[in-house]
VOLO-790398 format. One record per residue (C-alpha): x, y, z; residue number from 1. Coordinates in pm, 1 decimal. Layout:
BEGIN
+----------+----------+----------+------+
|        X |        Y |        Z | resi |
+----------+----------+----------+------+
|        X |        Y |        Z |  NUM |
...
+----------+----------+----------+------+
This chain:
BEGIN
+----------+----------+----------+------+
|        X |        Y |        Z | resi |
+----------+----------+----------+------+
|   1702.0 |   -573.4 |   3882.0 |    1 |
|   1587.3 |   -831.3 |   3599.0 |    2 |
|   1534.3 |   -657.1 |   3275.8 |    3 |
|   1447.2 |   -720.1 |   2964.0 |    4 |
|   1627.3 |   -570.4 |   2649.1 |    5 |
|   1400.1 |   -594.6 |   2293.9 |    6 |
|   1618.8 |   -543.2 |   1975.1 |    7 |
|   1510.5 |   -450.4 |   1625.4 |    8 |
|   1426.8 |   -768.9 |   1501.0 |    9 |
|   1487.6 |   -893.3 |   1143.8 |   10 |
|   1208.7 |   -840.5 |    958.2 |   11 |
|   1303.7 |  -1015.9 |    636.1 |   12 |
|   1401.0 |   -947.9 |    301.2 |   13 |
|   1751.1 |   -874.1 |    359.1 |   14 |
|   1645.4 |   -562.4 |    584.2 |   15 |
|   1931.4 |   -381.4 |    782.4 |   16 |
|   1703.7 |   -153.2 |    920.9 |   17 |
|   1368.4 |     11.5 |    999.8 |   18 |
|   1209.1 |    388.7 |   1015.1 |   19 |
|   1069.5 |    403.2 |   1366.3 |   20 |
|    671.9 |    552.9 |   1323.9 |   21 |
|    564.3 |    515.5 |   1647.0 |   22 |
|    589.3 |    456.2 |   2001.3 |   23 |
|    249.5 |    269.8 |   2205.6 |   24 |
|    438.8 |    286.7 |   2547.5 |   25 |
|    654.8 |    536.2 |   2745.7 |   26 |
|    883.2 |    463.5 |   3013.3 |   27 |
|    646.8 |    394.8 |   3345.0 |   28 |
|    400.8 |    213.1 |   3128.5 |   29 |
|    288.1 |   -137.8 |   3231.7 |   30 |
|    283.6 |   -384.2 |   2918.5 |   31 |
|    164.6 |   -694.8 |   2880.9 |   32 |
|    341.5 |   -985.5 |   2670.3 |   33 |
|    211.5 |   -944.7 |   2296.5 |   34 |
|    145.4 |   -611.3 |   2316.1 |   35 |
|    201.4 |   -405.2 |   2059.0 |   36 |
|    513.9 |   -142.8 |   2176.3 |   37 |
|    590.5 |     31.7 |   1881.1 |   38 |
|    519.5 |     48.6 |   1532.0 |   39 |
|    842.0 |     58.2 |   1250.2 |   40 |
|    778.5 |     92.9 |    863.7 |   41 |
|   1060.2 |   -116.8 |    644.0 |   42 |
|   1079.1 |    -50.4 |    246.9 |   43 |
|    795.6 |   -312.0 |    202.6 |   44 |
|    591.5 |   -274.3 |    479.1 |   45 |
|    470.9 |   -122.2 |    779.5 |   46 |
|    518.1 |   -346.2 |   1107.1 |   47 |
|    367.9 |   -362.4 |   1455.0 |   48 |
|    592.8 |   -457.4 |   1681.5 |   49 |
|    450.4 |   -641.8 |   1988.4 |   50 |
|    632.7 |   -736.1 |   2368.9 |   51 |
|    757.6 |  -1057.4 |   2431.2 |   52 |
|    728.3 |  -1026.8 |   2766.6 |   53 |
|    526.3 |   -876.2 |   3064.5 |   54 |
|    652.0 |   -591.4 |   3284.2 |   55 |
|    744.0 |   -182.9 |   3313.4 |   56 |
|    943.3 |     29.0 |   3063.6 |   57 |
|   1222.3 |    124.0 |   3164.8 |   58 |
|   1338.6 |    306.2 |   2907.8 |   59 |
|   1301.7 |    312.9 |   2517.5 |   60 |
|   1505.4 |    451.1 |   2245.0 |   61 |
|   1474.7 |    647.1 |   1922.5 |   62 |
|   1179.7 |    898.3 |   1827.0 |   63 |
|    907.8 |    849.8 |   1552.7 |   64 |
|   1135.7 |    957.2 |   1254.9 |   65 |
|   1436.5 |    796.4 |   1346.8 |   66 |
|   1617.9 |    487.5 |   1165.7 |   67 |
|   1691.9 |    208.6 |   1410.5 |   68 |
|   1934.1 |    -60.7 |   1288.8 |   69 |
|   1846.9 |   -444.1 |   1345.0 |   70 |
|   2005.2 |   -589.0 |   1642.4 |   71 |
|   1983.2 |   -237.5 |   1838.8 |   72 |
|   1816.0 |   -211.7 |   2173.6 |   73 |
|   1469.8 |    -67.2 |   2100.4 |   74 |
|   1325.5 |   -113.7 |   2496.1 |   75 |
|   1408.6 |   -228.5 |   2802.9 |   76 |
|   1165.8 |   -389.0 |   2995.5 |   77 |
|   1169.1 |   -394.2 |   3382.1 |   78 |
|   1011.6 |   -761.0 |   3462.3 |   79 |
|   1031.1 |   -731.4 |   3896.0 |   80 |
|    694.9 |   -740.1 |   4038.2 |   81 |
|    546.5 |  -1003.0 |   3861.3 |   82 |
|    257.8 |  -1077.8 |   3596.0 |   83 |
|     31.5 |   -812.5 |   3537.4 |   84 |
|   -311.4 |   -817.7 |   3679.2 |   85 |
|   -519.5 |   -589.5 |   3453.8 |   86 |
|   -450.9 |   -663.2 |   3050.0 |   87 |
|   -703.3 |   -529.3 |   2846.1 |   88 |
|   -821.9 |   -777.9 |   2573.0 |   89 |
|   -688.4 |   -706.1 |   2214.2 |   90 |
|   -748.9 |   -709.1 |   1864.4 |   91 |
|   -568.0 |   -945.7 |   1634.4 |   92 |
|   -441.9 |   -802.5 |   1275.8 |   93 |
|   -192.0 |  -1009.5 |   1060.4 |   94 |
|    155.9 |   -778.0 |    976.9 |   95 |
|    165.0 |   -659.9 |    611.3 |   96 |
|    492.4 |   -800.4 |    544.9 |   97 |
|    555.8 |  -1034.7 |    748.9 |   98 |
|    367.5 |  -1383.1 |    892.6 |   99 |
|    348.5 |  -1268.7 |   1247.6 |  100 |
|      7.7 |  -1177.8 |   1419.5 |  101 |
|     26.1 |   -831.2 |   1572.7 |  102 |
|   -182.2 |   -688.2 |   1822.0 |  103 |
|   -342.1 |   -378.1 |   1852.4 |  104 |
|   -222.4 |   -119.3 |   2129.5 |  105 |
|   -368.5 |   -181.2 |   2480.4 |  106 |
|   -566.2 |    109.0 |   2632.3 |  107 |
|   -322.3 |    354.3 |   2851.4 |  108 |
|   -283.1 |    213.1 |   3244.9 |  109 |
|   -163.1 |    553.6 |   3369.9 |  110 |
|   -393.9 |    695.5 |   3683.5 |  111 |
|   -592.9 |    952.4 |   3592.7 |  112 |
|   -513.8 |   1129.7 |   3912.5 |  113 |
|   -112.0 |   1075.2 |   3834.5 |  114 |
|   -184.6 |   1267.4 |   3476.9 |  115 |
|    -57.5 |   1623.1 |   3386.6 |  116 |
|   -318.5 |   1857.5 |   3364.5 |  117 |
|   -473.1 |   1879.8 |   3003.0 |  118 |
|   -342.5 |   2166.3 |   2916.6 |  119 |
|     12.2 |   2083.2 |   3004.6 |  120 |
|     16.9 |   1823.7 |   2789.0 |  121 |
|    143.0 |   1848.4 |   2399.0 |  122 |
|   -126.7 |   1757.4 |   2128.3 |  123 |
|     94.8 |   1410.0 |   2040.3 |  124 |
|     96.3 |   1335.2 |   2420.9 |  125 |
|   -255.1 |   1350.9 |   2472.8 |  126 |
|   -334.4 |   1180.7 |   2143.3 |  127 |
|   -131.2 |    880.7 |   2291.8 |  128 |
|   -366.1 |    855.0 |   2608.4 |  129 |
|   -643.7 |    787.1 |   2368.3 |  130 |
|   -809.8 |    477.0 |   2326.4 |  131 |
|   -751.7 |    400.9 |   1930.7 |  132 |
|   -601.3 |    145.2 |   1716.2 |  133 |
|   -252.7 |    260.4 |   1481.0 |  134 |
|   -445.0 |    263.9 |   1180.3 |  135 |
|   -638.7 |    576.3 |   1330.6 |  136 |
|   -371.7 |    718.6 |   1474.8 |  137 |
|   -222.2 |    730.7 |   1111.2 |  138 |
|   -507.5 |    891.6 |    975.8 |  139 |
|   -540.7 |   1143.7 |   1238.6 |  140 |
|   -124.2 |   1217.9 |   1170.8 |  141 |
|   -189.6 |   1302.7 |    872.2 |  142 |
|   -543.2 |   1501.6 |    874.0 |  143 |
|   -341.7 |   1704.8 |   1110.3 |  144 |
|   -677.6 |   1613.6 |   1393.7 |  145 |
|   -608.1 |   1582.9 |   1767.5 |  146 |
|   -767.2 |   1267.1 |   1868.8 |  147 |
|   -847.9 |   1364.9 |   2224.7 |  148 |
|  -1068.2 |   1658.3 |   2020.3 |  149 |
|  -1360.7 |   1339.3 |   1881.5 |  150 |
|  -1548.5 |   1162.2 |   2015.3 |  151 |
|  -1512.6 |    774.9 |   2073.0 |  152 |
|  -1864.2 |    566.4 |   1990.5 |  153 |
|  -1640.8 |    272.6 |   2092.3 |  154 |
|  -1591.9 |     80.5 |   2478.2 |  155 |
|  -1445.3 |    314.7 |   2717.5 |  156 |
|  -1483.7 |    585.1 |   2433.4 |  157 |
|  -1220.1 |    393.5 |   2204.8 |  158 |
|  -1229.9 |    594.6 |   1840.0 |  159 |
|  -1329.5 |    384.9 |   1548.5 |  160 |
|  -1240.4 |    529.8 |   1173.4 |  161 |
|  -1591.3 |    600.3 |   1141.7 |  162 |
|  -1574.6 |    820.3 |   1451.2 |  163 |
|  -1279.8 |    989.7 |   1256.8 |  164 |
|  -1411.0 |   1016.9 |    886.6 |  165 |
|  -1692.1 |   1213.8 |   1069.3 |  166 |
|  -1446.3 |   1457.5 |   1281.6 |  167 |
|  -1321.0 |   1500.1 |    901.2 |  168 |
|  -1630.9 |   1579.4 |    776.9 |  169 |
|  -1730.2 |   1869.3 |    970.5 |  170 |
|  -1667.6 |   2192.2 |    834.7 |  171 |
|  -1314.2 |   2351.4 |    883.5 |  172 |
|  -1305.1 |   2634.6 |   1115.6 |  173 |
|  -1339.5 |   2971.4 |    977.4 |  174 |
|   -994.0 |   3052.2 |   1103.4 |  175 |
|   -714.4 |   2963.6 |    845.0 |  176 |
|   -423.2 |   2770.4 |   1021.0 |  177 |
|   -108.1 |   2626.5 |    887.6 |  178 |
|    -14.7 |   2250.1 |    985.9 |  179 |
|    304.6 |   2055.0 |    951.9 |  180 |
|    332.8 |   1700.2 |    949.1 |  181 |
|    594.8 |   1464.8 |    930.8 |  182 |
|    660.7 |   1291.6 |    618.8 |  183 |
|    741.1 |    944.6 |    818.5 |  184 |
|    605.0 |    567.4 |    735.9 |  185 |
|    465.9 |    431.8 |    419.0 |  186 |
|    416.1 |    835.5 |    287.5 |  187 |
|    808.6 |    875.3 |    343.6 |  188 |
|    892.4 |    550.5 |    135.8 |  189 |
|    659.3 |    638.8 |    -97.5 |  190 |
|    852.7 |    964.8 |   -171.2 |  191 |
|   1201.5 |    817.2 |   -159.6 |  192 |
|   1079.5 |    526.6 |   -437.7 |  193 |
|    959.1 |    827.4 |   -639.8 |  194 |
|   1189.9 |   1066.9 |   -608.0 |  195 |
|   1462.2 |    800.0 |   -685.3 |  196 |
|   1270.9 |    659.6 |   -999.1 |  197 |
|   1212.5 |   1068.0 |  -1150.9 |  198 |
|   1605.3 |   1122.2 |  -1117.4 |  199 |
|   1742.4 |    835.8 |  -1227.3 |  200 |
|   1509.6 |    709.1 |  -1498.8 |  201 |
|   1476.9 |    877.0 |  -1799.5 |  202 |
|   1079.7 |    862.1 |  -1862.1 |  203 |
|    943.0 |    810.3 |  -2225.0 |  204 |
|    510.6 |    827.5 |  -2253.5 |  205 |
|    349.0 |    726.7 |  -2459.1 |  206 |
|   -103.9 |    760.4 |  -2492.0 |  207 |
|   -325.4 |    527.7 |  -2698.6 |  208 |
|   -676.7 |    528.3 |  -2750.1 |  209 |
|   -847.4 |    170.9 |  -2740.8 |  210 |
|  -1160.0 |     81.6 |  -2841.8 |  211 |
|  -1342.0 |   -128.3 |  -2580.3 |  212 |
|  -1695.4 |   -151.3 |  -2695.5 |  213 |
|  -1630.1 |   -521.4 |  -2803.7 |  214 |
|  -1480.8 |   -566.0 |  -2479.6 |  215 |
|  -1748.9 |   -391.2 |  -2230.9 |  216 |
|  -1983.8 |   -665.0 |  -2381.2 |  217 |
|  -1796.5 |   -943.1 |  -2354.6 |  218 |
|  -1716.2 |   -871.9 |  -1995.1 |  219 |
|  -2070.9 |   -789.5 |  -1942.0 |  220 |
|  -2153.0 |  -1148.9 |  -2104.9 |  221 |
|  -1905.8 |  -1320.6 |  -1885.1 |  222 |
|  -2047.3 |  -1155.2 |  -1552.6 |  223 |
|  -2382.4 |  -1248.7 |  -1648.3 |  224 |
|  -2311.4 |  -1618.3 |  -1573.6 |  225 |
|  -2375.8 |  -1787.2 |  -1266.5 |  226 |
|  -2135.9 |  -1896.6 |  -1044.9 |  227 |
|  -1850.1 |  -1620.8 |  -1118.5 |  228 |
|  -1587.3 |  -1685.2 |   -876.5 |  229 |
|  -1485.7 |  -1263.0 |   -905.3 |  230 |
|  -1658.4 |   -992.8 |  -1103.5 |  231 |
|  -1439.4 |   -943.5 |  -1395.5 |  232 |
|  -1345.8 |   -623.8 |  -1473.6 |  233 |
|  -1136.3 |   -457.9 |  -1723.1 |  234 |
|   -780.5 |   -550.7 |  -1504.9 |  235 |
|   -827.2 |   -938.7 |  -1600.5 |  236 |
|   -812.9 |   -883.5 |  -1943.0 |  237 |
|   -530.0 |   -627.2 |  -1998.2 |  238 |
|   -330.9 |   -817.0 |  -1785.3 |  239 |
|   -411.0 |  -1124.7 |  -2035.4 |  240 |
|   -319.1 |   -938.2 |  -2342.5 |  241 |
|     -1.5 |   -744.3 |  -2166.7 |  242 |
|     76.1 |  -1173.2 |  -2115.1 |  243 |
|     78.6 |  -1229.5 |  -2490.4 |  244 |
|    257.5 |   -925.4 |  -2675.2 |  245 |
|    528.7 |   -948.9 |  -2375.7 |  246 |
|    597.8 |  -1292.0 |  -2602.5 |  247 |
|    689.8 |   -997.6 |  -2886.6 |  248 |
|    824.6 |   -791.6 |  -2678.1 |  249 |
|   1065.7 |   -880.4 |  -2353.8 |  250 |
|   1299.6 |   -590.3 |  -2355.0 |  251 |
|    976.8 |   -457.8 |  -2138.5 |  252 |
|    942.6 |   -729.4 |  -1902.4 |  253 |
|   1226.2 |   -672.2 |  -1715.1 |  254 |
|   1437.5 |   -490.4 |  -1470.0 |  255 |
|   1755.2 |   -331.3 |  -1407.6 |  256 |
|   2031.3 |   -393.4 |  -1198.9 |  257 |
|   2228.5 |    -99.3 |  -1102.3 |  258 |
|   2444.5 |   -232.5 |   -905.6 |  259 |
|   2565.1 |   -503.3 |  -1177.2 |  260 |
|   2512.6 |   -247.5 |  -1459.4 |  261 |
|   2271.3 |   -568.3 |  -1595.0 |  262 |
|   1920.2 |   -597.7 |  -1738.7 |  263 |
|   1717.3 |   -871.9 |  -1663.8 |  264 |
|   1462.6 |   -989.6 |  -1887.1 |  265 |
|   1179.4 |  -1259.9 |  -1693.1 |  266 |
|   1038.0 |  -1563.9 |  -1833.6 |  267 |
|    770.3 |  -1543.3 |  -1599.6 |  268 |
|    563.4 |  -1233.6 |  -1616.3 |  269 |
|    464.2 |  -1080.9 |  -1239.7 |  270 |
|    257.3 |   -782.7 |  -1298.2 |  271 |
|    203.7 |   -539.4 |  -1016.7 |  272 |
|    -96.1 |   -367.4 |   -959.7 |  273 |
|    -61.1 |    -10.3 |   -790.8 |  274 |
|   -328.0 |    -15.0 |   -506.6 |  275 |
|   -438.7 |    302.2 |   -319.3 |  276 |
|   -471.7 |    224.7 |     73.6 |  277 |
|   -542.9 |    470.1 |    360.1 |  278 |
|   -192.6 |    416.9 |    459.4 |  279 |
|    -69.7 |    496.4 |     87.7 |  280 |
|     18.8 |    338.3 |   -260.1 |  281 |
|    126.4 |    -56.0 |   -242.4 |  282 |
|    155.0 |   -264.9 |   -501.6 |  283 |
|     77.9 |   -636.1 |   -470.7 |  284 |
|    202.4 |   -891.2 |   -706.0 |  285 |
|    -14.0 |  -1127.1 |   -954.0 |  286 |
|    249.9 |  -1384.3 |   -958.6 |  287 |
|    316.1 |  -1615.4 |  -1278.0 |  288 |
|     11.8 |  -1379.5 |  -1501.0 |  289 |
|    145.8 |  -1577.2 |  -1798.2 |  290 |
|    -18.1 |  -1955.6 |  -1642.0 |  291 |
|   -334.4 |  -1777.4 |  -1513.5 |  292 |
|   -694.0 |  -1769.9 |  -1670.2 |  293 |
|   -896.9 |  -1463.7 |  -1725.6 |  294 |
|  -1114.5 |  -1574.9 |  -1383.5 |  295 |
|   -797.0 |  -1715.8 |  -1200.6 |  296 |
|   -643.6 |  -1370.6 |  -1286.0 |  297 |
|   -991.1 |  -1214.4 |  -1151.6 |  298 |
|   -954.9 |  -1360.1 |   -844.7 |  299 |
|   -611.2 |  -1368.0 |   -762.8 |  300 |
|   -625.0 |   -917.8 |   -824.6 |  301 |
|   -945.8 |   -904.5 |   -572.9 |  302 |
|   -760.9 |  -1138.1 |   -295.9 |  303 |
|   -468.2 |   -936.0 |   -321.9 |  304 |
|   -639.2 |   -586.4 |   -300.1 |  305 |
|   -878.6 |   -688.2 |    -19.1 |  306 |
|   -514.3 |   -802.4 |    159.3 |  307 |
|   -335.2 |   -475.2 |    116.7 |  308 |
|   -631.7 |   -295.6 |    215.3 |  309 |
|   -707.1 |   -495.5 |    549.9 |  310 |
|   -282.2 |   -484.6 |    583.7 |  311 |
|   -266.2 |   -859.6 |    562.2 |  312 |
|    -65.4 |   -902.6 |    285.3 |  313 |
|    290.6 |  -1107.3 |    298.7 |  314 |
|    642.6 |   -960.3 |    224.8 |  315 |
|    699.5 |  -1204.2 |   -112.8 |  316 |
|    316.3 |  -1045.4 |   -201.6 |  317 |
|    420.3 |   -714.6 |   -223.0 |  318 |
|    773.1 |   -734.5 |   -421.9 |  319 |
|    912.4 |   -946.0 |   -721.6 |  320 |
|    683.6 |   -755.6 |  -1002.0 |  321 |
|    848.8 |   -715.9 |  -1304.0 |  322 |
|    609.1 |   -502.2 |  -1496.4 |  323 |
|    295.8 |   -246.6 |  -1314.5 |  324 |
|    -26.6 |   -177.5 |  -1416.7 |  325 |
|   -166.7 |    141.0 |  -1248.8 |  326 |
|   -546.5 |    212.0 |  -1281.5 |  327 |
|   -754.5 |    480.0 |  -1074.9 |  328 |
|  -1087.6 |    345.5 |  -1225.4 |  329 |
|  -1376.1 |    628.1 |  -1250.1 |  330 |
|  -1089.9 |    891.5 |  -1157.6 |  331 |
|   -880.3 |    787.9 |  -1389.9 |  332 |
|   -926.7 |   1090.3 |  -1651.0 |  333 |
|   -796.8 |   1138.0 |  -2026.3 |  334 |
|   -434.5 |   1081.8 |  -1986.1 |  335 |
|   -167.4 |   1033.8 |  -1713.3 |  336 |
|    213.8 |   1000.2 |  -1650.3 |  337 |
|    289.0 |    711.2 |  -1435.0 |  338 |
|    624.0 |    710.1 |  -1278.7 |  339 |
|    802.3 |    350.8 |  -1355.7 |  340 |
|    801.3 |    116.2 |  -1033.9 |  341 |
|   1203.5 |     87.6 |  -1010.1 |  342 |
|   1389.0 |   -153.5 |  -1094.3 |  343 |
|   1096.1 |   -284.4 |  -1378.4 |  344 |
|   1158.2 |    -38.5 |  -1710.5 |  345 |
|    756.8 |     -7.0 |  -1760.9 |  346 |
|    447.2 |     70.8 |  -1641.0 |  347 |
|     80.3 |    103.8 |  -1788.6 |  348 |
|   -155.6 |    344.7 |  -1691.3 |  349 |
|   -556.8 |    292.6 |  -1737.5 |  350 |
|   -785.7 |    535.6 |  -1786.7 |  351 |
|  -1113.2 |    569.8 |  -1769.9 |  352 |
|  -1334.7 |    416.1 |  -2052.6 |  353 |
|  -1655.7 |    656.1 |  -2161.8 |  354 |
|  -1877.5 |    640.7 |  -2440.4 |  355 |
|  -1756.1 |    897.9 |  -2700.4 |  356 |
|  -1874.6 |    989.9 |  -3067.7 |  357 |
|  -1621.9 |    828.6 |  -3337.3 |  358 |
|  -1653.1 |    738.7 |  -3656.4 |  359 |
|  -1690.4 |    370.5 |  -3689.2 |  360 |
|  -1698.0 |    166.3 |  -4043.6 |  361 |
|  -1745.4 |    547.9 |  -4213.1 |  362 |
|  -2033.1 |    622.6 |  -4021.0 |  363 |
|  -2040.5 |    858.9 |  -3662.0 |  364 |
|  -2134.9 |    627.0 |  -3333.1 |  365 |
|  -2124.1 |    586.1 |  -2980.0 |  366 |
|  -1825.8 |    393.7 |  -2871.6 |  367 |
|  -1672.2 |    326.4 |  -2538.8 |  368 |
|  -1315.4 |    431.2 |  -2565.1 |  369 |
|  -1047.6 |    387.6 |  -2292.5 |  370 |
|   -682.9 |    569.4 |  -2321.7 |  371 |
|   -357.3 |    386.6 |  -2190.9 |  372 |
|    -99.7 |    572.1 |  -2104.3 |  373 |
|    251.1 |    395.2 |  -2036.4 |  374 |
|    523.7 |    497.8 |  -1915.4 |  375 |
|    921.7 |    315.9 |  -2032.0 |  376 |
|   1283.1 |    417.3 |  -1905.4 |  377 |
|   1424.2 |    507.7 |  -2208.2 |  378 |
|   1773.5 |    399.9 |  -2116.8 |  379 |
|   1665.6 |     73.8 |  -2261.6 |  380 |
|   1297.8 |     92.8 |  -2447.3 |  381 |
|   1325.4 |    260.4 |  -2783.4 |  382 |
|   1015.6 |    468.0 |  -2856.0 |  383 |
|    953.9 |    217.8 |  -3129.5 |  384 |
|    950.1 |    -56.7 |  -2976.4 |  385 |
|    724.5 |    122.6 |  -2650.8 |  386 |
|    513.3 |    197.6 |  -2934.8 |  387 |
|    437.1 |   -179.8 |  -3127.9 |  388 |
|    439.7 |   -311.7 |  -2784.2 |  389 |
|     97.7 |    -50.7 |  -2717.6 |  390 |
|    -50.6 |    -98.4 |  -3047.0 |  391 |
|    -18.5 |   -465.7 |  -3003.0 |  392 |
|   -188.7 |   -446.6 |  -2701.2 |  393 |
|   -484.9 |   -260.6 |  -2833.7 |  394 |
|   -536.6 |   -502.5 |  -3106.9 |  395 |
|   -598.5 |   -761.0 |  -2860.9 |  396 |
|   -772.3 |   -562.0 |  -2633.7 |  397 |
|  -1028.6 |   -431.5 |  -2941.7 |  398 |
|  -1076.9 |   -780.5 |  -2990.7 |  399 |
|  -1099.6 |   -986.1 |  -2677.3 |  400 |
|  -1217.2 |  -1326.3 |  -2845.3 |  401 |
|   -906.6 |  -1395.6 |  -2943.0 |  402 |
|   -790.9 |  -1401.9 |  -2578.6 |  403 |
|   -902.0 |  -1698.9 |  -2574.0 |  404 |
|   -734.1 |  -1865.7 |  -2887.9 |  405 |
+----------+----------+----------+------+
């Protein structure tokens, strides 16, 4: 019999190996040649793996979970009886991670006379037989929702995410239940990086209050003109100034090889910017901040959040940072603790600005005061030097003119 055996590709970036999320086929299935088969999440990205060829599974190996090495069988794909004569059109989406086009999972092919009675059938089962594409079976995962219980609006009753986010928003049942779900994917990397960076880095914060009147109207001033090629907001600027008292201060643009027992201080600085996605926190990379102008750096943050969000975003976008900003704009409270990005030795959190009462030139007015609140592995930062690096920051930032000096 002619078959086909698919291997764990490489998937760049030195990767020896991949979490398995998901499996779009079962052995019986029919697939068609760029079909997406099964879904893998590496340390930078998650990955949809489509078919390079036509035919029946045979078998497949490894559950949702598992790690598969690259270069192990993944599927084995029966190719006798020829082309298939009933693919389903798909939808295109790019690979966050990688340059390859991946395609979204083809609609189930089993009879519906050959299928187990409902009933018989566990909730993951049945949610596989729906018509949906993987980023709302993620979201389903993880609300704990069985997709066969909503209702499609979609051909052939395929589930959008709006369909979902309004199963979602209907009342809970009055009866408590308990759920468990799988810490796998982008969640489970999330919680290694983390866990990792709490143990092994020895976290010094450090809060201070800026004054960004001066800087609301500049900003406003600067919006106000035509032609703006993005809305500036407050990231553009920090970034700028974080550029300049870096100069001061490169113990904090760096990062730390373990391995070596080495720190590595960057000419060029490549700020990450923590970005909240359905799928999780990724941080995309403003490469070279240091050659960039306040609208260049405006642009270049919007084009990389709009490509994490739609999960088009390449591997070299998402790694390489050597110092993070995190922000979480209206919700971003008084004061926080962000956890370092490992291997960079600092990160800055931004708060939300609000008008507050201070006392201004002796006299009590309204200004519009933002806290940042940074976070530096004290293995190598003194508390000092965290310290001018912040205040120096906030000088620029209280006056933004001389940005552009």
């Amino acid at each position: 019999m002619n078959q086909y055996t698919f291997k764990l590709p490489d998937l760049g970036e030195g990767t020896v190996s991949a979490e398995l999320v998901a499996w779009h086929v079962k052995p019986g299935d029919r697939v068609a040649e760029d079909q997406v088969i099964a879904e893998v999440m590496t340390d930078k990205a998650s990955v949809e793996l489509p078919s390079p060829v036509s035919g029946h599974v045979a078998s497949i190996t490894g559950s949702p979970g598992e790690t598969i090495a690259v270069g192990a069988a993944l599927i084995v794909i029966d190719l006798a009886g020829g082309p298939l004569t009933d693919p389903q059109p798909t939808a295109a989406a790019a690979i966050p991670g990688t340059n390859t086009i991946s395609q979204a999972p083809a609609p189930d092919r089993v009879p519906v006379s050959d299928r187990a009675p409902v009933s018989d059938r566990a909730p993951a089962a049945r949610a596989e037989r729906v018509q949906a594409s993987p980023s709302v079976r993620r979201m389903a995962r993880e609300a704990g929702i069985d997709l066969e219980q909503v209702q499609g609006s979609g051909p052939h009753g395929r589930i959008s995410r709006e369909d979902l986010s309004t199963r979602l928003s209907k009342p809970a049942s009055s009866t408590a239940s308990t759920q468990e779900i799988k810490v796998t994917g982008l969640r489970r990397v999330i919680a290694q990086r983390m866990s990792e960076a709490m143990r092994s880095i020895p976290h010094f914060a450090y809060v201070e209050e800026v004054d960004v009147t001066a800087l609301e109207s500049l900003r406003s001033h600067l919006n106000s003109r035509p032609n703006q090629i993005a809305p500036l907001t407050y990231l553009p600027f920090i970034i700028a100034a974080l550029v300049r008292v870096l100069e001061s201060y490169p113990q904090c643009n760096a990062t730390y090889d373990s391995e070596r027992g080495v720190i590595v201080r960057h000419g060029a600085v490549h700020v990450g910017i923590a970005t909240q996605t359905q799928e999780g926190l990724v941080v995309p990379v403003v490469r070279n901040a240091q050659s960039r102008s306040i609208w260049d750096l405006a642009a270049e943050i919007q084009r990389l959040a709009a490509a994490v969000r739609a999960k088009k975003a390449q591997s070299k976008e998402l790694s390489g940072s050597t110092i993070t900003l995190s922000s979480l704009g209206k919700l971003g409270g008084i004061a926080s603790t962000p956890i370092i990005n490992s291997p960079e030795v600092a990160i800055i959190g931004i708060n939300k600005a609000l008008e507050r009462p201070m006392v201004h030139s002796g006299a009590v007015v309204v200004r519009r005061m933002m806290n940042l609140s940074s976070s530096f592995d004290h293995r190598f930062v003194d508390g000092h030097d965290a310290a001018a690096l912040i205040q120096a920051l906030k000088v620029l930032l209280e006056n933004p003119a001389t940005l552009f000096l």
